[in-house]
Every structure is written in structure tokens, then in C-alpha cells.
PyMOL Python script that loads the backbone (N, CA, C, O; Angstrom):
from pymol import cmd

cmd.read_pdbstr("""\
ATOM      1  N   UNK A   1     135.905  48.031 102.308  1.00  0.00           N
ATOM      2  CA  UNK A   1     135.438  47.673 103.632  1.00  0.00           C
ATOM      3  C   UNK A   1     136.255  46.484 104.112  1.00  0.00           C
ATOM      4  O   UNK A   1     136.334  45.428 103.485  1.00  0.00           O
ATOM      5  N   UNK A   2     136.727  46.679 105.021  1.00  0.00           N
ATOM      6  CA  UNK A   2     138.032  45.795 105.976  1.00  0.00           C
ATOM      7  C   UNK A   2     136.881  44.691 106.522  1.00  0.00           C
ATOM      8  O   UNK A   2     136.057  45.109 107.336  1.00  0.00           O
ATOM      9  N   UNK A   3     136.827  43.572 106.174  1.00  0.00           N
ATOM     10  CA  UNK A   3     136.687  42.093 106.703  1.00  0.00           C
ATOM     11  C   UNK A   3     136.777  41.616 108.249  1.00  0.00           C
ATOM     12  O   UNK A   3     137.819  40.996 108.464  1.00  0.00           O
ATOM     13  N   UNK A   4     135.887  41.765 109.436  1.00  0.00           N
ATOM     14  CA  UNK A   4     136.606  41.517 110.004  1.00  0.00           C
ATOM     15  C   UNK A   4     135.881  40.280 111.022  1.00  0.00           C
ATOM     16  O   UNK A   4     134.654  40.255 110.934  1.00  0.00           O
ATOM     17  N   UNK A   5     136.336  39.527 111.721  1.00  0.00           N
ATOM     18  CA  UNK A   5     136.050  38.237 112.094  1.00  0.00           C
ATOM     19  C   UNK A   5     134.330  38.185 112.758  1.00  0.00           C
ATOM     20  O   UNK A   5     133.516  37.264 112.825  1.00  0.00           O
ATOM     21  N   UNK A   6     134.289  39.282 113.077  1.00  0.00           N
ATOM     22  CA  UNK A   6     132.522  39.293 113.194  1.00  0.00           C
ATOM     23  C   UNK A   6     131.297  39.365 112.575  1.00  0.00           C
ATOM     24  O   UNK A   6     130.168  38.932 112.806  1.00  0.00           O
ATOM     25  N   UNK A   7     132.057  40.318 111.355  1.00  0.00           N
ATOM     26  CA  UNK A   7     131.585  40.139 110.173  1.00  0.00           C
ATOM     27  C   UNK A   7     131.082  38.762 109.613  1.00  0.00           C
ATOM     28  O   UNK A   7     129.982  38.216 109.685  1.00  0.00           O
ATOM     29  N   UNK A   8     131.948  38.490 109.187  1.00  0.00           N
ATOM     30  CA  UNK A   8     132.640  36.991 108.648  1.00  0.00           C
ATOM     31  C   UNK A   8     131.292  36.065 109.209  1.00  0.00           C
ATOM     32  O   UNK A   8     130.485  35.401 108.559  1.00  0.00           O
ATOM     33  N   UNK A   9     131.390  36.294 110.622  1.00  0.00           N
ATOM     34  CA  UNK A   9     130.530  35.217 111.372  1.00  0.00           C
ATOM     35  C   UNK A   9     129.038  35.039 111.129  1.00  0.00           C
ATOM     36  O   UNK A   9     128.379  34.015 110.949  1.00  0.00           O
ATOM     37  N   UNK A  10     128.616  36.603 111.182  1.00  0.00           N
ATOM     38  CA  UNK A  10     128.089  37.352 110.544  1.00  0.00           C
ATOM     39  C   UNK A  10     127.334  36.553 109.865  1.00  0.00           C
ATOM     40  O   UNK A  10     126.577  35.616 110.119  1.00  0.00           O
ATOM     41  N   UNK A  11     127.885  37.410 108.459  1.00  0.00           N
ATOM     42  CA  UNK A  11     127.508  36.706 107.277  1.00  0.00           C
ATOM     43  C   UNK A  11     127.031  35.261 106.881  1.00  0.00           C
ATOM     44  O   UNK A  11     126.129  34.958 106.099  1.00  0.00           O
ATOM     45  N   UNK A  12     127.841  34.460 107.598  1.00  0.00           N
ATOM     46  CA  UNK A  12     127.615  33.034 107.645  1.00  0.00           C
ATOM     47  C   UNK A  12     126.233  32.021 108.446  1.00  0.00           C
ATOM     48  O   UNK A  12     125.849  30.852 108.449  1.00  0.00           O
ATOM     49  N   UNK A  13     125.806  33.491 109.132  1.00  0.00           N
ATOM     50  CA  UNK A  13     124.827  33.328 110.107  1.00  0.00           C
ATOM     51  C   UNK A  13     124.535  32.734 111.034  1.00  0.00           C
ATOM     52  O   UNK A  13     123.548  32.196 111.535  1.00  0.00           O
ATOM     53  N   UNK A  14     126.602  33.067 111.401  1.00  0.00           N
ATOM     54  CA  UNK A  14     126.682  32.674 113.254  1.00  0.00           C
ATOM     55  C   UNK A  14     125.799  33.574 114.001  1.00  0.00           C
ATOM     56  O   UNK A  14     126.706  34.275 114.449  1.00  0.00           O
ATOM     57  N   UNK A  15     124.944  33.998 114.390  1.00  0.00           N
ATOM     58  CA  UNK A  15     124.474  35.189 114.782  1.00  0.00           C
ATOM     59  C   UNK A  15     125.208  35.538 116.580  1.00  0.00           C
ATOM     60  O   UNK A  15     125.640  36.491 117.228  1.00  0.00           O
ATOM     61  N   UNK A  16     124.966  34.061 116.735  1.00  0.00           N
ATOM     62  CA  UNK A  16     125.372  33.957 118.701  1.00  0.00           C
ATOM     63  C   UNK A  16     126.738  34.084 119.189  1.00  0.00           C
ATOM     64  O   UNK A  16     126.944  34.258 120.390  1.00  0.00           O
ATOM     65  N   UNK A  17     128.180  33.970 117.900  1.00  0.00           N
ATOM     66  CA  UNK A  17     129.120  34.059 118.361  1.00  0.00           C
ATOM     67  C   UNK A  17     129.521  35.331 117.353  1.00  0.00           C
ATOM     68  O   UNK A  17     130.698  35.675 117.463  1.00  0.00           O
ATOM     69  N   UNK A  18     128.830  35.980 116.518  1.00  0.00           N
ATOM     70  CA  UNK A  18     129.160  37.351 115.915  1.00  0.00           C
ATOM     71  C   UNK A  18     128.674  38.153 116.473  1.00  0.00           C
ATOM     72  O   UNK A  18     129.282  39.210 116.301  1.00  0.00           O
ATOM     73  N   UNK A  19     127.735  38.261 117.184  1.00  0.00           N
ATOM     74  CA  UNK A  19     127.432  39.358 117.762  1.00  0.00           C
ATOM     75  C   UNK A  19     128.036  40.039 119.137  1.00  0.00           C
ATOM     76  O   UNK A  19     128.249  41.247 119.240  1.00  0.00           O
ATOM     77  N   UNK A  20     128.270  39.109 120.136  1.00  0.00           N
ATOM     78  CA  UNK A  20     129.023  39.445 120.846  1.00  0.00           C
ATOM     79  C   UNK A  20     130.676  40.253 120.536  1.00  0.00           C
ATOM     80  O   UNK A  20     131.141  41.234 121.117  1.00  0.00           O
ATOM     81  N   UNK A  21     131.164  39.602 119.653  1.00  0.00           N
ATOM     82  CA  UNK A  21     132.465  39.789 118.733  1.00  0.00           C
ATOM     83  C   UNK A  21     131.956  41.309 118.005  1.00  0.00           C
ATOM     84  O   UNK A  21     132.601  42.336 118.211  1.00  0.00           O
ATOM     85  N   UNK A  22     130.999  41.294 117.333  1.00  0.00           N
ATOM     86  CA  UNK A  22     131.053  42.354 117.108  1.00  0.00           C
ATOM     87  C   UNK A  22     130.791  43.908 117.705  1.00  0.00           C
ATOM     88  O   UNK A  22     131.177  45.033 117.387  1.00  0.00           O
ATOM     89  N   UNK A  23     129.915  43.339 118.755  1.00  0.00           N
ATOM     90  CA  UNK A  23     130.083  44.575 120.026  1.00  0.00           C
ATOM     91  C   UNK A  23     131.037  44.494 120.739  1.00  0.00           C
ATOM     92  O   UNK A  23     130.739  44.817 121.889  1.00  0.00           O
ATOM     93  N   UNK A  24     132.318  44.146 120.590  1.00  0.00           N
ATOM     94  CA  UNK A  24     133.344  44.293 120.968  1.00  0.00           C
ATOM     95  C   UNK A  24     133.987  44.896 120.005  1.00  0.00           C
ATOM     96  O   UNK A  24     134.241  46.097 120.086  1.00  0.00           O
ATOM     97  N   UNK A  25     134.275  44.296 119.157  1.00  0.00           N
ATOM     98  CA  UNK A  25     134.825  45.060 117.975  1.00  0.00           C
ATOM     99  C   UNK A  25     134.656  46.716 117.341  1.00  0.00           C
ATOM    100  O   UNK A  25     135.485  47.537 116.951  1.00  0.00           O
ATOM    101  N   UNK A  26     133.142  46.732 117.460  1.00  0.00           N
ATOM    102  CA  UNK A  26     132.901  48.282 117.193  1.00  0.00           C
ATOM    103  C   UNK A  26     133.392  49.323 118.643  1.00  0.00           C
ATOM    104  O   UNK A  26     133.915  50.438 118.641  1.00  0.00           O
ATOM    105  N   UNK A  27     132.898  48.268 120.029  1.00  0.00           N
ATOM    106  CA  UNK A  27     133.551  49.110 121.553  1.00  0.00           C
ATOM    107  C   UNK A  27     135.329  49.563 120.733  1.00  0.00           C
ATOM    108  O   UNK A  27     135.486  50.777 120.601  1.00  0.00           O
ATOM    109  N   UNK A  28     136.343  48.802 120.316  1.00  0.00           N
ATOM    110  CA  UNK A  28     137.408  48.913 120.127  1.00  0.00           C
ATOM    111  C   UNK A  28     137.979  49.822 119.273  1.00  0.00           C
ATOM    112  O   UNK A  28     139.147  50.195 119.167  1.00  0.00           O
ATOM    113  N   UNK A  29     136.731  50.196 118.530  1.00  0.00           N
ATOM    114  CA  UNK A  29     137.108  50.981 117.093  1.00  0.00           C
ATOM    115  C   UNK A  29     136.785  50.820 115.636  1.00  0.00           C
ATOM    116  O   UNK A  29     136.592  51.600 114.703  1.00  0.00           O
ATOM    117  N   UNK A  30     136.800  49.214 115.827  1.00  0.00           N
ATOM    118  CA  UNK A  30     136.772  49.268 114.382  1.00  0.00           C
ATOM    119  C   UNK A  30     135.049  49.451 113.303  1.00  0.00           C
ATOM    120  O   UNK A  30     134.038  48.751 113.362  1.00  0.00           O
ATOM    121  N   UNK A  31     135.314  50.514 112.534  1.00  0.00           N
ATOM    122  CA  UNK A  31     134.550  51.472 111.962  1.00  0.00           C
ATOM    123  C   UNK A  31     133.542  49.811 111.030  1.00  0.00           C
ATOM    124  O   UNK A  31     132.345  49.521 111.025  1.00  0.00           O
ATOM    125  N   UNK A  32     134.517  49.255 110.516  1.00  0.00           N
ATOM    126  CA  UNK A  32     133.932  47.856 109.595  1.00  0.00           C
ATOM    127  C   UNK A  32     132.745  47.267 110.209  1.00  0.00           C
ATOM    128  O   UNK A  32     131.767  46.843 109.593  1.00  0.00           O
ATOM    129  N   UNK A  33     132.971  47.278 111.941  1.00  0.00           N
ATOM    130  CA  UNK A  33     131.940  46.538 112.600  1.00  0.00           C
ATOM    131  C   UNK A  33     130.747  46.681 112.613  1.00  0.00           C
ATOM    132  O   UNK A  33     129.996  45.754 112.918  1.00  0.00           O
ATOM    133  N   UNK A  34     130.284  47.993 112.252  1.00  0.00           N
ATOM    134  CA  UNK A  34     129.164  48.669 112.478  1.00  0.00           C
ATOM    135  C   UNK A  34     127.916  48.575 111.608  1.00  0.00           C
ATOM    136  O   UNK A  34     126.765  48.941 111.845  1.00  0.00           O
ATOM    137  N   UNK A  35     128.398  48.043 110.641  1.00  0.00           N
ATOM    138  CA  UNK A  35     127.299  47.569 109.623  1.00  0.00           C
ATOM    139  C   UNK A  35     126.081  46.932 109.817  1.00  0.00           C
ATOM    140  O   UNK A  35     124.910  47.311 109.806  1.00  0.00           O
ATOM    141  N   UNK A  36     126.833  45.515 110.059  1.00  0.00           N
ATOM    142  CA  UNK A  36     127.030  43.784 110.839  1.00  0.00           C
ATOM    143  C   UNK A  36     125.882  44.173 112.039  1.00  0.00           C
ATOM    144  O   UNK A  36     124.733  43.732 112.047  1.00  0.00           O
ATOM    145  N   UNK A  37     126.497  45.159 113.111  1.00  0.00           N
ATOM    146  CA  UNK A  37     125.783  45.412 114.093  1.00  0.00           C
ATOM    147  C   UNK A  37     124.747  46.172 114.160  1.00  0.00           C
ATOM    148  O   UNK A  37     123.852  46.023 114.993  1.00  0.00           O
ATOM    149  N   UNK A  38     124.782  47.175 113.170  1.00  0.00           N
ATOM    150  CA  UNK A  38     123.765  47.635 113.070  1.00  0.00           C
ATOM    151  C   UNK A  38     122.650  46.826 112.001  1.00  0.00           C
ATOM    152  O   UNK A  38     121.577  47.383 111.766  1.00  0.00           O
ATOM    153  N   UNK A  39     122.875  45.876 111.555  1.00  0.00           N
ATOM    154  CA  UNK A  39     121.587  45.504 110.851  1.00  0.00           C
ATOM    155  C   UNK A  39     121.434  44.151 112.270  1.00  0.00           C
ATOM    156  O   UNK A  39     120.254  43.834 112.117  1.00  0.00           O
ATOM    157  N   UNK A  40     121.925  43.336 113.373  1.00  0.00           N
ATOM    158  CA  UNK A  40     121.462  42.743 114.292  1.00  0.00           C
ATOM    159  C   UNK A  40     120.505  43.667 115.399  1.00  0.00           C
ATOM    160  O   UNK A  40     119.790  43.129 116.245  1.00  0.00           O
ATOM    161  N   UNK A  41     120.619  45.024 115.242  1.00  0.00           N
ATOM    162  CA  UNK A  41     119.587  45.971 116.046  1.00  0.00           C
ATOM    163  C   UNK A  41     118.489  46.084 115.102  1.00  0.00           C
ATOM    164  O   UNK A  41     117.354  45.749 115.441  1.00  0.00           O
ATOM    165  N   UNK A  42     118.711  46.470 114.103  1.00  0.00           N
ATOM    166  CA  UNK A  42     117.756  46.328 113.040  1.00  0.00           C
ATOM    167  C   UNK A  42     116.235  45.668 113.096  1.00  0.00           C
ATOM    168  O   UNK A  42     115.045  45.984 113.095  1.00  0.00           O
ATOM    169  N   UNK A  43     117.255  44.354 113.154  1.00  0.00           N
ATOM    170  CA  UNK A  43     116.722  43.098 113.087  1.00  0.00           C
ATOM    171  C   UNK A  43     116.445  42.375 114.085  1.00  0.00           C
ATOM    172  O   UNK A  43     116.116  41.194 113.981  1.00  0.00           O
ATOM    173  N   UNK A  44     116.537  42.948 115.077  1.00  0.00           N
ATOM    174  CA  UNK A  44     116.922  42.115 116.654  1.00  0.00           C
ATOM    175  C   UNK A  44     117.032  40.695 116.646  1.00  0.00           C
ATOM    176  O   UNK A  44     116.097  39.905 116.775  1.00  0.00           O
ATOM    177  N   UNK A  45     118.687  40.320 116.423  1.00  0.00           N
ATOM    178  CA  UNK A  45     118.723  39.464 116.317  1.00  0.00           C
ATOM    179  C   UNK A  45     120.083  39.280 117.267  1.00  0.00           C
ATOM    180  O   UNK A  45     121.189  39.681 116.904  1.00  0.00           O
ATOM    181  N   UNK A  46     119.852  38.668 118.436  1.00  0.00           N
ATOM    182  CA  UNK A  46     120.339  38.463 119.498  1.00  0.00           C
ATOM    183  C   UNK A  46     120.608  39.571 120.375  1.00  0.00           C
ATOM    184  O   UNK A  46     121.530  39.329 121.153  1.00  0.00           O
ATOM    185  N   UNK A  47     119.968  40.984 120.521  1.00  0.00           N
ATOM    186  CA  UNK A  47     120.128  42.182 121.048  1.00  0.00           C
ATOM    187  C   UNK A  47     118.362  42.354 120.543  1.00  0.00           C
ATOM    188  O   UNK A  47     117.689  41.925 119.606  1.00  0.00           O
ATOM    189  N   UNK A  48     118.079  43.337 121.903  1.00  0.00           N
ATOM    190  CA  UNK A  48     116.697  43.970 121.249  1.00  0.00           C
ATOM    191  C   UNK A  48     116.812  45.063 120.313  1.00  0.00           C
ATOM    192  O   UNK A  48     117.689  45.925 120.240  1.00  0.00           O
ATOM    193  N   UNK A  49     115.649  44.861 119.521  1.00  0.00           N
ATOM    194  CA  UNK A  49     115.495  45.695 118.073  1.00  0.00           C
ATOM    195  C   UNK A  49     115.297  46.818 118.486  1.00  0.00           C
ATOM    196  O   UNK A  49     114.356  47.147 119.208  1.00  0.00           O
ATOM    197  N   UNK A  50     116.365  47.692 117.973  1.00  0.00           N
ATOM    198  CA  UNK A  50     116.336  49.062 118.692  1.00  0.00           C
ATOM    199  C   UNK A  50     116.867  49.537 116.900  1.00  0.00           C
ATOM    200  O   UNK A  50     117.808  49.068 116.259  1.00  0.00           O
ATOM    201  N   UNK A  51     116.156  50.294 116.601  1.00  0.00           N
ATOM    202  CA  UNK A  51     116.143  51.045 114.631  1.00  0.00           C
ATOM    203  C   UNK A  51     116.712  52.748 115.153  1.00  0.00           C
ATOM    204  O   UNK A  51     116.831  53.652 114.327  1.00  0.00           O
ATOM    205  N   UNK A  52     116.953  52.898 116.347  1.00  0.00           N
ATOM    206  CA  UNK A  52     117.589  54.072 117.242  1.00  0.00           C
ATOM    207  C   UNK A  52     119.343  53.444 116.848  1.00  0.00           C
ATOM    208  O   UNK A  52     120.108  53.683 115.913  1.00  0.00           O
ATOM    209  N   UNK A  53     119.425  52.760 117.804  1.00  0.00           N
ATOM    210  CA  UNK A  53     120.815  52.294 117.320  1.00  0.00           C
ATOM    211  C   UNK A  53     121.329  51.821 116.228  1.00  0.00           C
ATOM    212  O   UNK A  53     122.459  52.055 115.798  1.00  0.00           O
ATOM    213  N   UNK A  54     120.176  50.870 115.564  1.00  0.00           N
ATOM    214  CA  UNK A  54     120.668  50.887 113.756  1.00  0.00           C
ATOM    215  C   UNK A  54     121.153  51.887 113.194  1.00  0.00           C
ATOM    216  O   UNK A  54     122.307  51.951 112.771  1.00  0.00           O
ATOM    217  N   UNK A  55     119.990  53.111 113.114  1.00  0.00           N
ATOM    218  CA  UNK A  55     120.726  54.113 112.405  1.00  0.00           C
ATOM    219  C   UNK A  55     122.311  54.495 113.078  1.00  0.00           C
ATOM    220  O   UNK A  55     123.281  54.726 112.356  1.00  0.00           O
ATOM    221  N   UNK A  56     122.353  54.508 114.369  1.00  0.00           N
ATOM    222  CA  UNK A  56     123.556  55.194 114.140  1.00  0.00           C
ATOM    223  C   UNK A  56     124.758  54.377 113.849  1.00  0.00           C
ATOM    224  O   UNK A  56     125.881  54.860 113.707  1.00  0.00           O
ATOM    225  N   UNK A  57     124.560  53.514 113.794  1.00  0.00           N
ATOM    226  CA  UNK A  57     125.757  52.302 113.603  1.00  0.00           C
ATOM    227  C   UNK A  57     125.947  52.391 112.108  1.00  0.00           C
ATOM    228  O   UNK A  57     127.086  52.106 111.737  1.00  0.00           O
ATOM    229  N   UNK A  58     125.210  52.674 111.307  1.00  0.00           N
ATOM    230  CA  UNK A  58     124.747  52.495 110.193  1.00  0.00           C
ATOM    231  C   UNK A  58     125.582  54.053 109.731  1.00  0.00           C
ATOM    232  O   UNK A  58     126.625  54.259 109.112  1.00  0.00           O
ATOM    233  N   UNK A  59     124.680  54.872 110.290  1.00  0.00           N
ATOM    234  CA  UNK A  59     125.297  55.969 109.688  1.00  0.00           C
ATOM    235  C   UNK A  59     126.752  56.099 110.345  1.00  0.00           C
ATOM    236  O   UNK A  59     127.292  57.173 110.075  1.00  0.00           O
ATOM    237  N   UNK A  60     127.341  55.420 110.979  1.00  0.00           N
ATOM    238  CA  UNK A  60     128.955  55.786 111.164  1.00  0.00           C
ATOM    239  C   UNK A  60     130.086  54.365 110.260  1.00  0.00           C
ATOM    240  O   UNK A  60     131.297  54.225 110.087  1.00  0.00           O
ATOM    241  N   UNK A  61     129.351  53.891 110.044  1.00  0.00           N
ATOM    242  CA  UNK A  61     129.483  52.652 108.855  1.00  0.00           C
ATOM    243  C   UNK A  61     129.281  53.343 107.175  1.00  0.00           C
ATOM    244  O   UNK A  61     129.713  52.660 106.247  1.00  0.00           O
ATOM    245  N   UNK A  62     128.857  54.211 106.976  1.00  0.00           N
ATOM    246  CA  UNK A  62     128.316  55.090 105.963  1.00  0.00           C
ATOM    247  C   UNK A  62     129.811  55.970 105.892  1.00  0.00           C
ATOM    248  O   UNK A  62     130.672  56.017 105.012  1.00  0.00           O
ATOM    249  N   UNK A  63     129.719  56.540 107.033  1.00  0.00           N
ATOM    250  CA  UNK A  63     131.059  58.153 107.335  1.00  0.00           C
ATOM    251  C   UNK A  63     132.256  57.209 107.306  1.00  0.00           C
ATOM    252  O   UNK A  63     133.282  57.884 107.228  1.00  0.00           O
ATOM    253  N   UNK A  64     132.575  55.579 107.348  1.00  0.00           N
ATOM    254  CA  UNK A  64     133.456  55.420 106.987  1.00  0.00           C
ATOM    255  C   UNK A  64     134.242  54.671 105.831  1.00  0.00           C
ATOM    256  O   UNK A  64     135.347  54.164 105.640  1.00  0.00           O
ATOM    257  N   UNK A  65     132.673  54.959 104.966  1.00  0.00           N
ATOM    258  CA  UNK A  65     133.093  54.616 103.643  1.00  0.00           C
ATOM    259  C   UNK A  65     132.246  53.383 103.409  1.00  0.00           C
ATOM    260  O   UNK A  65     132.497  52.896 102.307  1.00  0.00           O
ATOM    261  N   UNK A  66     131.151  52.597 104.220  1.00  0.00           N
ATOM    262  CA  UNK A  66     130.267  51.243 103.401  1.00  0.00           C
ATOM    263  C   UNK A  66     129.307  51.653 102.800  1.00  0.00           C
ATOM    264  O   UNK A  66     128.350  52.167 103.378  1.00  0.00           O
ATOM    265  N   UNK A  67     129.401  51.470 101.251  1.00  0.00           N
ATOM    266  CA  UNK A  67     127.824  51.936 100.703  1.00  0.00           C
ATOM    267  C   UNK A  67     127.000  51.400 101.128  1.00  0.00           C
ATOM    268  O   UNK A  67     126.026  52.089 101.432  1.00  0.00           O
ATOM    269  N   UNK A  68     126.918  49.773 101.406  1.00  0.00           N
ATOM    270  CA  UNK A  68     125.537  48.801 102.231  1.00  0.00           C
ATOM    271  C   UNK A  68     124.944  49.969 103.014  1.00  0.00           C
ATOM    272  O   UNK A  68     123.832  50.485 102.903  1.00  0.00           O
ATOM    273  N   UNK A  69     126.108  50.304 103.956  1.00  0.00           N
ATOM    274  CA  UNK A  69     125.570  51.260 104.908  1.00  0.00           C
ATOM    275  C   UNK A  69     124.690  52.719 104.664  1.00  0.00           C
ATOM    276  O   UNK A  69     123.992  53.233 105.538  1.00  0.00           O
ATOM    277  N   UNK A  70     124.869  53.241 103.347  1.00  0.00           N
ATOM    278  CA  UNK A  70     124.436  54.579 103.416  1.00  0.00           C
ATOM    279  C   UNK A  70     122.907  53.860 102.202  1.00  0.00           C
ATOM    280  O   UNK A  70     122.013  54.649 101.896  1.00  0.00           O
ATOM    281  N   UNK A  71     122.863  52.505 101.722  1.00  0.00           N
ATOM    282  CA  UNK A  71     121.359  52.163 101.198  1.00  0.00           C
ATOM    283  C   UNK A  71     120.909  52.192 102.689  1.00  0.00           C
ATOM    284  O   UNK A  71     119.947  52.933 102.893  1.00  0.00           O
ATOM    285  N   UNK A  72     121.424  51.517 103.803  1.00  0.00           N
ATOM    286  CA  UNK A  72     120.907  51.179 104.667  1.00  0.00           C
ATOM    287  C   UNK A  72     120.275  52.099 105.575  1.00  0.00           C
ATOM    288  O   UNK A  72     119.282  51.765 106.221  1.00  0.00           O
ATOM    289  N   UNK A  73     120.844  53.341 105.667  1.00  0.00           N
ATOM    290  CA  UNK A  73     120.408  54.377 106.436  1.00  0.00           C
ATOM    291  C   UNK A  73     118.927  55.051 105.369  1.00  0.00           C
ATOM    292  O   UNK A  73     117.763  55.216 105.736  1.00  0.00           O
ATOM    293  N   UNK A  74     119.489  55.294 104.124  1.00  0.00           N
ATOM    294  CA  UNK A  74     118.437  55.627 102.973  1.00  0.00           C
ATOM    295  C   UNK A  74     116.438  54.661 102.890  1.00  0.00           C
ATOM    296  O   UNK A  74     115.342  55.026 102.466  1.00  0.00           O
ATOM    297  N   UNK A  75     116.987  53.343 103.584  1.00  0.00           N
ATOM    298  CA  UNK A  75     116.132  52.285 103.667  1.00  0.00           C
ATOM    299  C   UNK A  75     115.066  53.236 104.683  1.00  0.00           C
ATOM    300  O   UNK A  75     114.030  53.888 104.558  1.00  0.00           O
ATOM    301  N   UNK A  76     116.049  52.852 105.763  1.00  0.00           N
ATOM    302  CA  UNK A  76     115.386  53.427 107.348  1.00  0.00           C
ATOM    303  C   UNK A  76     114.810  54.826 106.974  1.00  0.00           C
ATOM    304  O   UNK A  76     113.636  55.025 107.285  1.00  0.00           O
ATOM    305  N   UNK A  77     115.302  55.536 106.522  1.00  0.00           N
ATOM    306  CA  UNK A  77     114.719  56.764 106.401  1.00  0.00           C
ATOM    307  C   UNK A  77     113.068  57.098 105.495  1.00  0.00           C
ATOM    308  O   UNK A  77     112.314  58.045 105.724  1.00  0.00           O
ATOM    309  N   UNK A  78     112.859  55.929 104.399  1.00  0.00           N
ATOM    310  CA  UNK A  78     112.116  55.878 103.992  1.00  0.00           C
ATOM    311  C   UNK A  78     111.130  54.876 104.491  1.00  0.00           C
ATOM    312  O   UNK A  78     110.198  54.739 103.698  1.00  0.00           O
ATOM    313  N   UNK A  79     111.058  54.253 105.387  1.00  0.00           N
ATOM    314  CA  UNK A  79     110.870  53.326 105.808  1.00  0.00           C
ATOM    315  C   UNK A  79     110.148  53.392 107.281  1.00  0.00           C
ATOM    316  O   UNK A  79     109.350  52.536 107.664  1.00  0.00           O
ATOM    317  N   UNK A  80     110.475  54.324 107.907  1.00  0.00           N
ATOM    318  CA  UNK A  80     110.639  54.427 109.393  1.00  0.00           C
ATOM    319  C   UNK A  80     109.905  55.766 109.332  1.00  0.00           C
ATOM    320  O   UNK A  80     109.960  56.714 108.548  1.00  0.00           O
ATOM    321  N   UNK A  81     108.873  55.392 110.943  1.00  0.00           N
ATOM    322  CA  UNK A  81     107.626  56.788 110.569  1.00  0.00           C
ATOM    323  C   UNK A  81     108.617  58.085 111.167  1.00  0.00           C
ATOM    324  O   UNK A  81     109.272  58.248 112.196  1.00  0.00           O
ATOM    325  N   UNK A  82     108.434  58.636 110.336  1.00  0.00           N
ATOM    326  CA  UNK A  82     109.176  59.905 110.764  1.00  0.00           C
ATOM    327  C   UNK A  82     108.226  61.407 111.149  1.00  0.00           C
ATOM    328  O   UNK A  82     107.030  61.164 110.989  1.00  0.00           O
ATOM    329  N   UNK A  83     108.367  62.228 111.407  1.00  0.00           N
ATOM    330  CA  UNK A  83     107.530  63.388 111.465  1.00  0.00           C
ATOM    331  C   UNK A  83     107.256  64.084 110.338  1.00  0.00           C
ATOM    332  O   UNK A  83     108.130  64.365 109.517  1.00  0.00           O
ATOM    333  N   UNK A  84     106.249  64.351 110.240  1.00  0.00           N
ATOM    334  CA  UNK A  84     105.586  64.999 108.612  1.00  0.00           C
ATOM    335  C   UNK A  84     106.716  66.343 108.047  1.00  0.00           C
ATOM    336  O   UNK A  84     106.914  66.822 106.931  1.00  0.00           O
ATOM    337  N   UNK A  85     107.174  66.576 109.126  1.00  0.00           N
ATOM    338  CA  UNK A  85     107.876  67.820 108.686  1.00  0.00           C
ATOM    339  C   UNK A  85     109.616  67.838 108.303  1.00  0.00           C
ATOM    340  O   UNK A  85     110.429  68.671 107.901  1.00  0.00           O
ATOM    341  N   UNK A  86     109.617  66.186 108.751  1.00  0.00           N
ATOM    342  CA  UNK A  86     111.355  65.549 108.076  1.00  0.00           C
ATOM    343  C   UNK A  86     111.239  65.090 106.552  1.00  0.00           C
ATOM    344  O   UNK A  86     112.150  64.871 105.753  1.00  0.00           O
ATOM    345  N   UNK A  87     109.678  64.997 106.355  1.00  0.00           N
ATOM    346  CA  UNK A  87     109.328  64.414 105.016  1.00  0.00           C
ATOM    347  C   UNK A  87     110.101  65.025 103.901  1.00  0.00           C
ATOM    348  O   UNK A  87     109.920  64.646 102.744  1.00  0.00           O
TER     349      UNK A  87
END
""", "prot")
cmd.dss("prot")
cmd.show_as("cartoon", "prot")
cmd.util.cbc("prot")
cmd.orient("prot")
């Protein structure tokens, strides 16, 4: 998983200057970003908590290779009320 400056910020728990950076970053392409961003939807943490957009950030963070990402989708799935018949 490619490092990349939003991440970084991220992690460090810039939340106010990574997040912006990183919705730019994933707008641009890069697949790394999506993690990062999808656990700030998650979590609503400087964006409203939307677990709609987690997953998919998550699961395209997964398709490009972050395991964090595919516990992370695995989390939500067990986690998140789903319909008796996805059970």
C-alpha cells in the first residue's frame, strides 16, 4: 500500500488538513486514498457519517490490494443491520 500525504496526515490525526487532501486524492485516482477516507465516513470525522460511502471506499481500497481494507469491509458487514436474507 503506496503512502500517500493524506494518509500520512491521517494517521497522525491531522483529521482537518487530511481529509480534504484526501478527497482530492481519491477524486484524482489514487486507489491508496480510500482507506483513510473511508474510515473518516465511517467515523464521521470531518464529513458526515455516511457507512454507504465507507463501504465503498473500502471495498475499492480492498480491489486494490489493502487488507485493512477487506477486515474493514468484513467489520461493516458483520456489524451493520443488514436484511435477514444477506445473512
Amino acid at each position: 500500500v503506496k503512502g500517500t500525504p493524506g494518509m500520512k496526515l491521517y494517521s497522525a490525526g491531522d483529521y482537518e488538513t487530511a481529509v480534504p487532501l484526501l478527497l482530492a486524492e481519491v477524486e484524482a485516482g489514487e486507489v491508496s486514498a480510500r482507506y483513510p477516507l473511508g474510515l473518516a465516513y465511517r467515523d464521521g470525522r470531518l464529513v458526515e457519517r455516511d457507512p454507504r460511502k465507507a463501504e465503498i471506499l473500502f471495498t475499492g481500497a480492498a480491489i486494490g490490494g489493502d487488507p485493512r481494507a477487506v477486515e474493514a469491509v468484513r467489520a461493516m458487514l458483520r456489524e451493520e443491520n443488514r436484511c435477514p436474507k444477506d445473512k
